[in-house]
PAKE-775147 format. One record per residue (C-alpha): residue in one letter; x, y, z. Coordinates in steps of 0.5 Angstrom, whole numbers, plus 500, padded with zeros to 3 digits. Example, Ala and Ser with C-alpha at 12.3 -4.5 7.8 and 13.67 -1.06 7.14 Angstrom:
<atoms>
<atom><r>A</r><u>525</u><v>491</v><w>516</w></atom>
<atom><r>S</r><u>527</u><v>498</v><w>514</w></atom>
</atoms>
This chain:
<atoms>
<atom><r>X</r><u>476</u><v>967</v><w>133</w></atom>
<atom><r>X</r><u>470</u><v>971</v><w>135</w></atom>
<atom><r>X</r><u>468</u><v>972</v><w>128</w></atom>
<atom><r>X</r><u>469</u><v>965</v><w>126</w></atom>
<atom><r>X</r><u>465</u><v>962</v><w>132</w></atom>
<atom><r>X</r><u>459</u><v>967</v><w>131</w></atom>
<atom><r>X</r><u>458</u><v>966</v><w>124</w></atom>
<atom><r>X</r><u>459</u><v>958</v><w>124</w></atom>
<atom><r>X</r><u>456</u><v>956</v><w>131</w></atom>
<atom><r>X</r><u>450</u><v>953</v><w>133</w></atom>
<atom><r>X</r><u>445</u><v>959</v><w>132</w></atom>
<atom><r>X</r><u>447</u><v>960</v><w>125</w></atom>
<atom><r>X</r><u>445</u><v>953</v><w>122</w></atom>
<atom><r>X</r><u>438</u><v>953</v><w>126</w></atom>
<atom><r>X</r><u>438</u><v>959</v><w>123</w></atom>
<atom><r>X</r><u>439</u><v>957</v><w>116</w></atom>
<atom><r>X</r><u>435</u><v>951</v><w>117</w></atom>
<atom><r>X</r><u>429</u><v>955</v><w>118</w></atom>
<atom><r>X</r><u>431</u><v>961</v><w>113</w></atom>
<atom><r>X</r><u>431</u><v>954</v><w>107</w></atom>
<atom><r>X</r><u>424</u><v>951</v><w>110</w></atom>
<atom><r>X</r><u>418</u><v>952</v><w>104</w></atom>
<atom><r>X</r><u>412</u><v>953</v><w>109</w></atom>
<atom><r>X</r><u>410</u><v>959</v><w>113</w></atom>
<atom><r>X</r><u>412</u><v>956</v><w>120</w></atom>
<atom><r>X</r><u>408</u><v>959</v><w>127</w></atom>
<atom><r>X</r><u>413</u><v>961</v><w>133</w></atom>
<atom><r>X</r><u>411</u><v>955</v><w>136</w></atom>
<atom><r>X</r><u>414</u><v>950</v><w>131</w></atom>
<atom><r>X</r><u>419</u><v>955</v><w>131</w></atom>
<atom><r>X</r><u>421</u><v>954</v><w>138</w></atom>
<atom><r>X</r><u>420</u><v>946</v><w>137</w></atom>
<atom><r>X</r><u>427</u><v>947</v><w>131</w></atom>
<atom><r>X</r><u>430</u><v>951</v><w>135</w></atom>
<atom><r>X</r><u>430</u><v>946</v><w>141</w></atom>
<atom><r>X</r><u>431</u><v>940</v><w>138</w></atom>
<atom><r>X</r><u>437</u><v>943</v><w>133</w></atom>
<atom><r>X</r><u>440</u><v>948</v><w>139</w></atom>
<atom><r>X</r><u>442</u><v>949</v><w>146</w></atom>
<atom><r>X</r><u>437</u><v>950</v><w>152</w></atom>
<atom><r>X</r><u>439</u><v>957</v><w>152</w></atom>
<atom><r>X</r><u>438</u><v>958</v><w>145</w></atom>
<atom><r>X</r><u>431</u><v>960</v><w>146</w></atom>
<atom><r>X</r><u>433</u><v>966</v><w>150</w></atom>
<atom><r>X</r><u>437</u><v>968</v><w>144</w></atom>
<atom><r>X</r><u>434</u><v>967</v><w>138</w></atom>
<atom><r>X</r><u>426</u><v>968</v><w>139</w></atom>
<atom><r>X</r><u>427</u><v>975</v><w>142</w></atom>
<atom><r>X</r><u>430</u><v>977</v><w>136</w></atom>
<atom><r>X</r><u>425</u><v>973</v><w>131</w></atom>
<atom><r>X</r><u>419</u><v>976</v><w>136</w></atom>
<atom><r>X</r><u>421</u><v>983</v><w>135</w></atom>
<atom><r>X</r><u>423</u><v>983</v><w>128</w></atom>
<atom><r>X</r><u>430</u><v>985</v><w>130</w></atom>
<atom><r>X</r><u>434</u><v>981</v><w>125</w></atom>
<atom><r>X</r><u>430</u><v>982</v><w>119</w></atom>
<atom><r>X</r><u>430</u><v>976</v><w>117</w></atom>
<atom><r>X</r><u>422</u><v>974</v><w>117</w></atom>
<atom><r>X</r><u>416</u><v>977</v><w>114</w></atom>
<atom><r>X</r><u>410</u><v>976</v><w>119</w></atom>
<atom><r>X</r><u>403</u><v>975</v><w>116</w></atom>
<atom><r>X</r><u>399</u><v>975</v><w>122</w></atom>
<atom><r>X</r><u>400</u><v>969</v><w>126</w></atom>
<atom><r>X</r><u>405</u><v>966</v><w>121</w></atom>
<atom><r>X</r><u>414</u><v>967</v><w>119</w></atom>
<atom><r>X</r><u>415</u><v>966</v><w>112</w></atom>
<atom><r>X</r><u>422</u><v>967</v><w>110</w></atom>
<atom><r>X</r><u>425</u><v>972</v><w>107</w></atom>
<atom><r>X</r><u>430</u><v>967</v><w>102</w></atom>
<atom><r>X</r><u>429</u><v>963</v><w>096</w></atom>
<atom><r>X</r><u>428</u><v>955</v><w>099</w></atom>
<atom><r>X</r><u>433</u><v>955</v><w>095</w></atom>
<atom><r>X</r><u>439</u><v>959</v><w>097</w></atom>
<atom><r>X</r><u>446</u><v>956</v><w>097</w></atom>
<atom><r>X</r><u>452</u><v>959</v><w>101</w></atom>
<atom><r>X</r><u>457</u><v>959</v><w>098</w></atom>
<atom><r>X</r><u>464</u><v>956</v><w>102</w></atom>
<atom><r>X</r><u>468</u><v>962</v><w>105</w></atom>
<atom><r>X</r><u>476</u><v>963</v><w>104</w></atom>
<atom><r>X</r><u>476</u><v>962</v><w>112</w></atom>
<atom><r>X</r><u>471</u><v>955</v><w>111</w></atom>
<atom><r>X</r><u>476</u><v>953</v><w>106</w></atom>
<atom><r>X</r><u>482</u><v>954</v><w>110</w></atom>
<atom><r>X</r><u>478</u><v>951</v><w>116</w></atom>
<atom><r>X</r><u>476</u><v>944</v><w>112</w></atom>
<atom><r>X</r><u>484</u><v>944</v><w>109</w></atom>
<atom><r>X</r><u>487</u><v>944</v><w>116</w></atom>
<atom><r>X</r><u>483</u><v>938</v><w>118</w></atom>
<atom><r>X</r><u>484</u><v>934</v><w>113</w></atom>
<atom><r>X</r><u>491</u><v>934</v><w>115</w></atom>
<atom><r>X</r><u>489</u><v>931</v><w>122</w></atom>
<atom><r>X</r><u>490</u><v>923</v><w>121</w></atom>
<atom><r>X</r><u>484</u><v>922</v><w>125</w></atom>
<atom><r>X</r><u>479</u><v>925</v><w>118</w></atom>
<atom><r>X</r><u>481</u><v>919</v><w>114</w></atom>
<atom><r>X</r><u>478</u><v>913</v><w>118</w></atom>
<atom><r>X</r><u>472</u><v>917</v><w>116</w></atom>
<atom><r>X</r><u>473</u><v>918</v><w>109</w></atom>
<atom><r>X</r><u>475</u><v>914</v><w>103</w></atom>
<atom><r>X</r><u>480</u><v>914</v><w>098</w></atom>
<atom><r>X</r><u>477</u><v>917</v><w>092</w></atom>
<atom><r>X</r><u>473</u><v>922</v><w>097</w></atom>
<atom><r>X</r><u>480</u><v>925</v><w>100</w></atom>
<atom><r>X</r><u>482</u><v>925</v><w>094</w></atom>
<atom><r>X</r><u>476</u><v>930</v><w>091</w></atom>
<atom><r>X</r><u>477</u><v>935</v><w>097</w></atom>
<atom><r>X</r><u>484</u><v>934</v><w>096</w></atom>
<atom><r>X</r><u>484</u><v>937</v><w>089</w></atom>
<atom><r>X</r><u>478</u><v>943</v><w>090</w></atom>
<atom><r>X</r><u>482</u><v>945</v><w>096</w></atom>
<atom><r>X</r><u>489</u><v>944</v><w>093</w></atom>
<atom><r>X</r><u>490</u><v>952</v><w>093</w></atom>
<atom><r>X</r><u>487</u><v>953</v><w>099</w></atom>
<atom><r>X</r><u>493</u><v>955</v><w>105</w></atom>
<atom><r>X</r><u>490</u><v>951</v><w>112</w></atom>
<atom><r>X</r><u>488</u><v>955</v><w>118</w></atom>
<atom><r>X</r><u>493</u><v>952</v><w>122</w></atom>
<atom><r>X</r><u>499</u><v>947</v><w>121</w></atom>
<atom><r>X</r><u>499</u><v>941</v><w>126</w></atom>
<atom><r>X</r><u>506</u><v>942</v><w>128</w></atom>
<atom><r>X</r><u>503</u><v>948</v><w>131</w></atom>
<atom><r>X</r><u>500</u><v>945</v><w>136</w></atom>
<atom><r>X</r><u>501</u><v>942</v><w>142</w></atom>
<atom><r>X</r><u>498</u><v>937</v><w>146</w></atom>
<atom><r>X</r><u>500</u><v>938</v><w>153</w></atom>
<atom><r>X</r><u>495</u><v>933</v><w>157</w></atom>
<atom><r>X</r><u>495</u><v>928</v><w>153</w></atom>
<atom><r>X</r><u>498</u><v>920</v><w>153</w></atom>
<atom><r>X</r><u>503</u><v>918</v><w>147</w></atom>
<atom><r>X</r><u>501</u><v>912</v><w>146</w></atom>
<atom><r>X</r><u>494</u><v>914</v><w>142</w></atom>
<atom><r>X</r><u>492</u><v>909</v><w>136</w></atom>
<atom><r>X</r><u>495</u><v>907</v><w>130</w></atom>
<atom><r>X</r><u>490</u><v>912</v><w>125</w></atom>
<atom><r>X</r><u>495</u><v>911</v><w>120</w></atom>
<atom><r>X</r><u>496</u><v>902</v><w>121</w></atom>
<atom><r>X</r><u>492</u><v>899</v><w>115</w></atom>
<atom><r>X</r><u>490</u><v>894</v><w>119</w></atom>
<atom><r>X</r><u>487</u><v>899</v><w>124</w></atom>
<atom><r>X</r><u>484</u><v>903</v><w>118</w></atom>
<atom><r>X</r><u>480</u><v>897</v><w>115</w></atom>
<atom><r>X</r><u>477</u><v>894</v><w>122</w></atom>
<atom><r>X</r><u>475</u><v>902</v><w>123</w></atom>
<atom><r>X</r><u>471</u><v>902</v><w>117</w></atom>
<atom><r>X</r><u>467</u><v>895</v><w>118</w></atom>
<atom><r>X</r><u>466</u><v>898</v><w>124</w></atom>
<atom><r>X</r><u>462</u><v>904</v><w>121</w></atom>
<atom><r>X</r><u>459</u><v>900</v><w>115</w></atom>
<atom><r>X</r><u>456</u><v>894</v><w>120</w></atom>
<atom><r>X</r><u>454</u><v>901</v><w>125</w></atom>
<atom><r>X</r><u>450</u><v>904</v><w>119</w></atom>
<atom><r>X</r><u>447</u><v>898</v><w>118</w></atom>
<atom><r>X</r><u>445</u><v>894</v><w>126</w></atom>
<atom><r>X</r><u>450</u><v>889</v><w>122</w></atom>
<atom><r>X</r><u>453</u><v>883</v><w>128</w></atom>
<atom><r>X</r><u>460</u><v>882</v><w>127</w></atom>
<atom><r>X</r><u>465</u><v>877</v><w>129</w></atom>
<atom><r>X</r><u>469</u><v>881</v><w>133</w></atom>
<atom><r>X</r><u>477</u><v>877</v><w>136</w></atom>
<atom><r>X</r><u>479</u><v>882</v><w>142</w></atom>
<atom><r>X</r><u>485</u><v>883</v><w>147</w></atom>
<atom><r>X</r><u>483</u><v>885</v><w>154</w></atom>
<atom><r>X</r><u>487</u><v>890</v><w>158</w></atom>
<atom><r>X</r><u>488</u><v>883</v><w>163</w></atom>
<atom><r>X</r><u>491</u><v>880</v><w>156</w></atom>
<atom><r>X</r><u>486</u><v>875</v><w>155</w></atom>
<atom><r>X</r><u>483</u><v>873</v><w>147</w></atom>
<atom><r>X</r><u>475</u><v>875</v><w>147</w></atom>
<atom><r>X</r><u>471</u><v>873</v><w>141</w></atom>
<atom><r>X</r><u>464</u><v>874</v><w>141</w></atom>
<atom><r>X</r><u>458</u><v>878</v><w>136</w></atom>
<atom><r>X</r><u>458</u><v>885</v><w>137</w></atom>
<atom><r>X</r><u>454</u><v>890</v><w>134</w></atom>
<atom><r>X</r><u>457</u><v>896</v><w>133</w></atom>
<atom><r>X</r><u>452</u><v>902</v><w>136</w></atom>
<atom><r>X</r><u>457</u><v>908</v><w>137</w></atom>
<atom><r>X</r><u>463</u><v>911</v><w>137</w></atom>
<atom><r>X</r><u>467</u><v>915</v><w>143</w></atom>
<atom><r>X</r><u>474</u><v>918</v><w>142</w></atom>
<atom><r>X</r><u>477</u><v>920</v><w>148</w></atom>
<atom><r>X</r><u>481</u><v>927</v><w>147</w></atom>
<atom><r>X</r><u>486</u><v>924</v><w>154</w></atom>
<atom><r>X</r><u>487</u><v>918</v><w>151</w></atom>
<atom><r>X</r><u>487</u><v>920</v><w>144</w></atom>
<atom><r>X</r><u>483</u><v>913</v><w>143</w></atom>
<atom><r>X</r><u>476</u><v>911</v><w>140</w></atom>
<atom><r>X</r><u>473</u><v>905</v><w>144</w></atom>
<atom><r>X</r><u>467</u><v>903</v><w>141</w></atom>
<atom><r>X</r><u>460</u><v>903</v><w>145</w></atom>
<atom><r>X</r><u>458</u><v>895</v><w>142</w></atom>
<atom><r>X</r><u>452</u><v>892</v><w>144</w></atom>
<atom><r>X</r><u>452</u><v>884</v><w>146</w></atom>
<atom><r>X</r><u>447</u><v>878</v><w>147</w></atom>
<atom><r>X</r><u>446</u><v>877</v><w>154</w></atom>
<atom><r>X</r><u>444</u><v>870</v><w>157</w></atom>
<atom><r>X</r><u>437</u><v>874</v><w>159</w></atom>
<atom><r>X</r><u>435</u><v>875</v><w>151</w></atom>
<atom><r>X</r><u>436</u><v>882</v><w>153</w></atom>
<atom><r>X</r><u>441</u><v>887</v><w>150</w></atom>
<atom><r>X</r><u>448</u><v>890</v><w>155</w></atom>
<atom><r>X</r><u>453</u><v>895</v><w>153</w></atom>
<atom><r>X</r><u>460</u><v>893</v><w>153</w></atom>
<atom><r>X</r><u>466</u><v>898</v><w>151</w></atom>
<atom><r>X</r><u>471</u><v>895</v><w>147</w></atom>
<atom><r>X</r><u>479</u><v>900</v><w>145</w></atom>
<atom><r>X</r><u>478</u><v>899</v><w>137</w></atom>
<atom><r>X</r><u>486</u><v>898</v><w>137</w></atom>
<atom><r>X</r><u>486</u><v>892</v><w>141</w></atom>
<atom><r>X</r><u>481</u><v>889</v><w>136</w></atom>
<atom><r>X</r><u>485</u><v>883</v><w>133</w></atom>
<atom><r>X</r><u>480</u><v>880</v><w>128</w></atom>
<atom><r>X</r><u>473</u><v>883</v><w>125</w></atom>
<atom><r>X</r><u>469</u><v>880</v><w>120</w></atom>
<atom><r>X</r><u>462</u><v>881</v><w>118</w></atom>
<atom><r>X</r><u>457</u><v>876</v><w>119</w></atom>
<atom><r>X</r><u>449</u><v>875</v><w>116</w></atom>
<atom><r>X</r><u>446</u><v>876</v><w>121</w></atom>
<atom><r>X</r><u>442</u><v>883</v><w>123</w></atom>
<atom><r>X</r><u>439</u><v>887</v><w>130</w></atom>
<atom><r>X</r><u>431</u><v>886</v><w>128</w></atom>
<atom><r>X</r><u>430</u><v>893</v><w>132</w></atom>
<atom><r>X</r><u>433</u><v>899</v><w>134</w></atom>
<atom><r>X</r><u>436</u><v>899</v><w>141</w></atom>
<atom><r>X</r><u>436</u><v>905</v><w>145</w></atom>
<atom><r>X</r><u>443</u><v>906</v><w>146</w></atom>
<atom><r>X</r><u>443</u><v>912</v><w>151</w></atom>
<atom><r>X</r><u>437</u><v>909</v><w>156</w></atom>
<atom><r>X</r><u>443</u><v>903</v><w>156</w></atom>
<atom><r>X</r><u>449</u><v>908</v><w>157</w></atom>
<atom><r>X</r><u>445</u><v>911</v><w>164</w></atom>
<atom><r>X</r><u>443</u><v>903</v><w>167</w></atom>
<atom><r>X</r><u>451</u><v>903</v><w>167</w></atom>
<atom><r>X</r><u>451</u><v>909</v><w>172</w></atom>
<atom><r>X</r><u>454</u><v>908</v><w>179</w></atom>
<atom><r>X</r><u>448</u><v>910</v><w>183</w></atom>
<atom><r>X</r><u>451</u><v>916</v><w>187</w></atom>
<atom><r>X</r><u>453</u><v>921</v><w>181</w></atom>
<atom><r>X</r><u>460</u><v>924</v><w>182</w></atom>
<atom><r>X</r><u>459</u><v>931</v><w>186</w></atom>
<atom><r>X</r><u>463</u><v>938</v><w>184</w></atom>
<atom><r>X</r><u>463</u><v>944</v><w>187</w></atom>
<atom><r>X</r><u>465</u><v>949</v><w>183</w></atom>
<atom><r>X</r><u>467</u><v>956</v><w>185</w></atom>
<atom><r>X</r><u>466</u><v>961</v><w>179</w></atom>
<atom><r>X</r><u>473</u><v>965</v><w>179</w></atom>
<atom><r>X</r><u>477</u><v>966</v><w>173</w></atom>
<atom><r>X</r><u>472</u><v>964</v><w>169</w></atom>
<atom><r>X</r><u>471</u><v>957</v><w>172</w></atom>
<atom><r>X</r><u>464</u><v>956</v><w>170</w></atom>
<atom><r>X</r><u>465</u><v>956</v><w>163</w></atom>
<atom><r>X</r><u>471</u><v>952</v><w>163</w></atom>
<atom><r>X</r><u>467</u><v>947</v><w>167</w></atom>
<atom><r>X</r><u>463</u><v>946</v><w>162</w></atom>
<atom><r>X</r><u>467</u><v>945</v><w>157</w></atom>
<atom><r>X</r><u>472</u><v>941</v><w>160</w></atom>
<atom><r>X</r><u>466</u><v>936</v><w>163</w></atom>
<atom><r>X</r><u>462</u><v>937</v><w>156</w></atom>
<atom><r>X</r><u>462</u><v>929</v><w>154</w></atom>
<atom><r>X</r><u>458</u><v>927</v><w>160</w></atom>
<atom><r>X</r><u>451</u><v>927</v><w>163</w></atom>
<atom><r>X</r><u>451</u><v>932</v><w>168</w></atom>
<atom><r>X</r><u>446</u><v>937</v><w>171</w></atom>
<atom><r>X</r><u>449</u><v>944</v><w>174</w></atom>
<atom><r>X</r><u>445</u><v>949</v><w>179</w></atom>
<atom><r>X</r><u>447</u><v>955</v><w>183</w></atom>
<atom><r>X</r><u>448</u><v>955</v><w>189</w></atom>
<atom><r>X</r><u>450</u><v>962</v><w>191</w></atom>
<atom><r>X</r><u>452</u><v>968</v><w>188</w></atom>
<atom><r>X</r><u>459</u><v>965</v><w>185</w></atom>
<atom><r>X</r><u>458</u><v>957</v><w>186</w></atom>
<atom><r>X</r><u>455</u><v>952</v><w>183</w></atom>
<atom><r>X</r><u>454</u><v>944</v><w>184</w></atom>
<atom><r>X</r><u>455</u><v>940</v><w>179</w></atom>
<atom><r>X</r><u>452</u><v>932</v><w>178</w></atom>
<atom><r>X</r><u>457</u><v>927</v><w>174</w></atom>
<atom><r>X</r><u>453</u><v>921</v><w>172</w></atom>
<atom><r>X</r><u>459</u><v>916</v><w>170</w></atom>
<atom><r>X</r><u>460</u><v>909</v><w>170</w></atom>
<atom><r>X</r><u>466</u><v>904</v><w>171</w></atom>
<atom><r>X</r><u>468</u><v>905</v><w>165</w></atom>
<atom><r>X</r><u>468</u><v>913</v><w>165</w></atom>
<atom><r>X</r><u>472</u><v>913</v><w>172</w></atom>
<atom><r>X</r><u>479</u><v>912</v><w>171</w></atom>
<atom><r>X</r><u>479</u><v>918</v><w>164</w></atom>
<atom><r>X</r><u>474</u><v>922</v><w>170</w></atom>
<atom><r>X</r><u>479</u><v>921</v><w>175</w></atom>
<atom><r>X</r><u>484</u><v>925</v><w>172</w></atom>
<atom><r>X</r><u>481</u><v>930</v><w>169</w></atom>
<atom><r>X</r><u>478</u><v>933</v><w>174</w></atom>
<atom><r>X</r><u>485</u><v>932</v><w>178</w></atom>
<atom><r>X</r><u>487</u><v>936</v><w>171</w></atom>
<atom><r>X</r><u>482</u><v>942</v><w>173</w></atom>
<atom><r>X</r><u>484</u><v>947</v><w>178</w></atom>
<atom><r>X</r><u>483</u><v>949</v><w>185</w></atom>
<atom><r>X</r><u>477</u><v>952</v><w>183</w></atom>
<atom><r>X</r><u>474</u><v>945</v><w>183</w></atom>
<atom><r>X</r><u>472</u><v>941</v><w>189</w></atom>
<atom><r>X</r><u>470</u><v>934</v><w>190</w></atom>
<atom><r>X</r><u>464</u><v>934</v><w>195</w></atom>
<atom><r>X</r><u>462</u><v>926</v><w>194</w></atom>
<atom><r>X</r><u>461</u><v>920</v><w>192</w></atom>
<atom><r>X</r><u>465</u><v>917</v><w>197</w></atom>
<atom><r>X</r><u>468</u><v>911</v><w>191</w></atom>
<atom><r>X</r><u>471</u><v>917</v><w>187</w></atom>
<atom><r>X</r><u>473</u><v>921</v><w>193</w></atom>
<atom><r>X</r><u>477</u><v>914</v><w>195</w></atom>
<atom><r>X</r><u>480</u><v>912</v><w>189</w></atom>
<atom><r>X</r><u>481</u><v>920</v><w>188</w></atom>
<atom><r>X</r><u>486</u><v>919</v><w>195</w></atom>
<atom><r>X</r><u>489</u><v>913</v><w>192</w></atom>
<atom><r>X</r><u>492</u><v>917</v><w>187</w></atom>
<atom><r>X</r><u>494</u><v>923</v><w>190</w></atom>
<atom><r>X</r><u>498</u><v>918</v><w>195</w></atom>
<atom><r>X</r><u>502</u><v>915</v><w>188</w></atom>
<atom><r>X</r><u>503</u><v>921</v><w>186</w></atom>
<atom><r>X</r><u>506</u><v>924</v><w>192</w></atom>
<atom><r>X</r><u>510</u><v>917</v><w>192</w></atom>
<atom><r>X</r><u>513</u><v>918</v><w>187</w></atom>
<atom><r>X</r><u>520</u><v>921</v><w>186</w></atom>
<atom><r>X</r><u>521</u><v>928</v><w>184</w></atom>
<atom><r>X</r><u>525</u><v>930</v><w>178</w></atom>
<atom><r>X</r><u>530</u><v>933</v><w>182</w></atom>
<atom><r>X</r><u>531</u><v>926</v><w>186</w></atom>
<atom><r>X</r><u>532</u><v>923</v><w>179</w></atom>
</atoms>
């Protein structure tokens, strides 16, 4: 798994992205790629060995890098990249974003091809059974008129069930999709009028979604969608402390990885982490940091801290299998 992970992460697309660019590039536009394609740290690790010529990978005239390959150069599919992308189009969750004639055509070029690992093979141990319908047509087509209208800032008709049962209708336009891994859920992040001629971001589930049409009309300009995301946060961002014992930084930051945070050292083994949330991200936030471990510690704020007691009483309150 090293192998793979080094050979197909991050730093070897920015990587190939800079080696594929026709012009000489100074070190200044290099760092640029590199930050706006990579990670933060990705500067650490890839300038020194750029800067030293220990890669090899650059021929520097003066001030300039000019790659050592053809503009033109295509990496041909490995048998372990072919296996990768055979396993996942095994997964039902790939063919909401694919169409029929496309899984066809990767299905026949991938028919000899064993897959990297059988879904039967996995097991997911933390994760809700009542996921979504992937395989419902009716939930497959409204899956799609959702990615043409966001492809498009396309208004949509859209008829919704509300978890307290009630039948919305408004116009939505569609602005991102989220899937929920606990949940095993997508929700879709749509933007609606509001009465002020301004835009407000509403979080609808896809599969209580009754009806969904197209409409003629369009969004004039785009919306920044993350500027929204962070008006909808609680004040008082959620409070970690995370002591860094058994790997517990790094299996922080993966757990946590899909929300906005800000980590700090402390001291020599503990860290602070800030999680920006809102209402709609609290309940699914809840669990997974109860799911984490006694390496974690919620220090603030005071609404999770309370809603986290909540639970834990439930919890407590409810009989063990052995009373059962």
């Amino acid at each position: 798994m090293e192998l793979f992970s080094e050979r197909y992460s991050c730093y070897y697309h920015v990587l190939r992205h800079l080696l594929c660019t026709k012009h000489p590039l100074t070190l200044n536009e290099i760092c640029d790629r590199v930050s706006n394609e990579g990670f933060e740290e990705s500067l650490l690790s890839i300038i020194p060995n750029l800067n030293s010529g220990a890669w090899k990978v650059f021929a520097k005239k003066g001030d300039l890098y000019l790659s050592r390959i053809s503009p033109h150069f295509v990496t041909p599919l490995s048998n372990l990249e072919k296996s990768y992308l055979k396993a996942l189009l095994q997964d039902a969750r790939i063919g909401l974003f694919l169409d029929q004639n496309q899984k066809d055509a990767l299905d026949g070029m991938l028919s000899s091809v064993t897959p990297l690992w059988e879904e039967k093979q996995l097991y997911y141990y933390d994760r809700f059974a009542d996921g979504d319908p992937y395989q419902d047509e009716t939930y497959r087509k409204n899956f799609h008129t959702i990615l043409s209208a966001q492809k498009n800032r396309a208004y949509l008709n859209i008829d919704y069930d509300s978890p307290k049962g009630t039948r919305i209708h408004h116009h939505y336009v569609p602005a991102r999709l989220e899937y929920s891994e606990k949940n095993d859920k997508f929700r879709l992040l749509a933007l609606k009028e509001s009465g002020h001629g301004t835009m407000e971001l509403q979080v609808l589930n896809i599969d209580r979604i009754r009806q969904i049409s197209h409409t003629q009309k369009t969004l004039s300009s785009a919306v920044n969608i993350n500027e929204l995301i962070k008006r909808s946060y609680y004040k008082e961002p959620l409070t970690l402390r995370i002591a860094d014992k058994r790997n517990a930084l790094e299996r922080a930051m993966l757990h946590f990885a899909n929300y906005e945070k800000n980590t700090v050292k402390i001291d020599e083994n503990t860290y602070e982490c800030l999680i920006y949330y809102n209402q709609s991200m609290e309940t699914e936030l809840l669990i997974e940091v109860m799911s984490f471990g006694p390496m974690l510690t919620v220090t603030g704020n005071e609404r999770f801290l309370k809603a986290l007691k909540e639970r834990l009483k439930k919890q407590i309150s409810l009989p063990s299998v052995s009373d059962s």
